[in-house]
Phi, psi and omega in degrees: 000314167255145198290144148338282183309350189273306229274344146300323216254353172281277166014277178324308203278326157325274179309346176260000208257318190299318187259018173267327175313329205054042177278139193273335167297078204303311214310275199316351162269335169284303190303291154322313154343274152000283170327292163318329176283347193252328161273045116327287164316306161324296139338266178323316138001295198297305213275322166292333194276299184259034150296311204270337180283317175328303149312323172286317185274345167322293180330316202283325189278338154320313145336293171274007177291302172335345213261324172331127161324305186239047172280183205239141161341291172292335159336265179334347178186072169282171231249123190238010189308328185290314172318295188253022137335125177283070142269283182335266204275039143264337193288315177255035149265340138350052177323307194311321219250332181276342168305312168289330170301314211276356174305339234210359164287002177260006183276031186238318212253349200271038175216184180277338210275350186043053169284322157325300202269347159285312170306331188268345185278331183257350147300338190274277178321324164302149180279004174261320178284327182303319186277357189268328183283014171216033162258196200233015162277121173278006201278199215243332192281332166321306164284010188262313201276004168278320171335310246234262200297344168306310166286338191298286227252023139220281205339306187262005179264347157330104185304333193272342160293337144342278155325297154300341169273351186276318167316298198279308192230157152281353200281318214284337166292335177306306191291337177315305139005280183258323201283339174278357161286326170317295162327284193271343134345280175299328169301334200265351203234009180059021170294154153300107175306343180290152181276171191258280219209167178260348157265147178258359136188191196317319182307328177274342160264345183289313180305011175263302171330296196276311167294348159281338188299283205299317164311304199285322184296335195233023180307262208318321184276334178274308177314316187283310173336280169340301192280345173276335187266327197252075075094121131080014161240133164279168181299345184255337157260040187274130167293148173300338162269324158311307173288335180300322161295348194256280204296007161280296150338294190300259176031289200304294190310337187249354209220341193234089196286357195246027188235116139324133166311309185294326193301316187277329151355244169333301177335293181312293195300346168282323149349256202318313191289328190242359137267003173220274174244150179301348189255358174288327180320310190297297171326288170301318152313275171323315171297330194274051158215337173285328191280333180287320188280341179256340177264007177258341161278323168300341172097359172316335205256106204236108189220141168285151139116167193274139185050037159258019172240000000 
């Protein structure tokens, strides 16, 4: 399910929890690791769960409109185009997938915040749901792209749907991001929204293991790197997430001989631009590109295969 950069950017979030700590136990820290990629699966689970509760209470609030002392033409005959989106009843003719939603749906219906129903009221009230139940496009991509953007631009920028995933992971606002790219990846491409697996095969999780390994065993030998290159700066006014990016890089490049150098490259300065200080992109480009031209003329640098230096 993640792409190599999420499977860095979990890493990452790993290797920062391990060395702030100074925990010395690897098994028990790859496992915690681990832990962390599955709820991933989880997540997306969740994101999926309250597309569906959202629905539900729509349906329900149709219903009692009918119910009304006086109603009104629309009571009697509301407008269900949201209810009955082909996304929505693809999602729940899926057993496999509503089986798994309704394990992990209650952390929608199990709080105090009445989140469903605040959430579907400023949905209801946006001017993107008035124009989708009442245009005369019928088409299945028209529904695909209200799916999309209703979660883009109200569903997942909610502080209090927010909250709540901030409750369950610390991780998980980080992860939203990408597990919702995910998401509409598949909506746009008609795939199953259930998840497989949070590797998309083996190769990818020994690659999470070995740059987590390989990063923590040489964290001292990366660290002196760091103070040779990076020229008239200490190690303490480095940021911290920027040397955590550089000895990650270092890993790959010294260590995962089947990896081209610019791919982890370009990866890291791609980071580095969105998780860390504005002067990081530069900062890191330059050490990482001084440290690559000077450990490739020492021969340091050992990779199978043709262009991969």
């Amino acid at each position: 399910m993640l792409s190599r950069r999420h499977i860095r950017l979990k890493v990452m979030q790993s290797l920062y929890a391990y060395l702030s700590t100074k925990e010395n136990e690897m098994p028990k820290a790859e496992r915690a690791m681990l832990k962390h990629f599955d709820e991933v699966v989880e997540l997306k689970l969740v994101i999926i769960a309250l597309l569906v509760e959202l629905v539900k209470y729509a349906s329900n609030f149709y219903q009692e409109g009918k119910k009304k002392h006086l109603p009104t033409d629309a009571d009697l005959h509301p407008n269900r185009r949201f209810v009955d989106n082909a996304i929505i009843t693809s999602i729940r003719n899926d057993d496999e997938l509503m089986n798994r939603v309704s394990k992990v749906s209650g952390i929608w219906l199990k709080n105090d915040l009445d989140i469903v129903r605040k959430l579907f009221v400023e949905l209801h009230k946006s001017e993107l749901y008035k124009k989708y139940i009442t245009s005369d496009n019928e088409s299945i991509e028209f529904d695909k792209k209200f799916i999309i953007d209703a979660m883009n631009d109200c569903i997942l920028k909610n502080e209090l749907a927010h909250h709540i995933f901030e409750e369950r992971s610390i991780y998980w606002i980080d992860d939203l991001p990408f597990v919702a790219t995910i998401i509409f990846g598949s909506i746009k491409d008609d795939t199953s929204l259930n998840p497989n697996g949070v590797f998309k095969d083996v190769s990818d999780r020994d690659f999470a293991l070995k740059l987590f390994r390989n990063t923590i065993n040489n964290n001292e030998e990366y660290e002196q790197i760091i103070v040779k290159f990076a020229i008239n700066w200490d190690l303490d006014r480095i940021a911290i997430m920027d040397q955590l990016f550089l000895k990650m890089a270092f890993a790959e490049i010294l260590s995962m001989s089947e990896l081209p150098v610019k791919v982890t490259m370009n990866e890291y300065i791609e980071i580095a631009k969105y998780y860390s200080t504005s002067k990081s992109k530069l900062f890191v480009n330059g050490l990482l590109d001084n440290f690559v031209k000077t450990y490739s003329k020492d021969g340091k640098i050992k990779k199978v295969g043709r262009g991969l230096i």
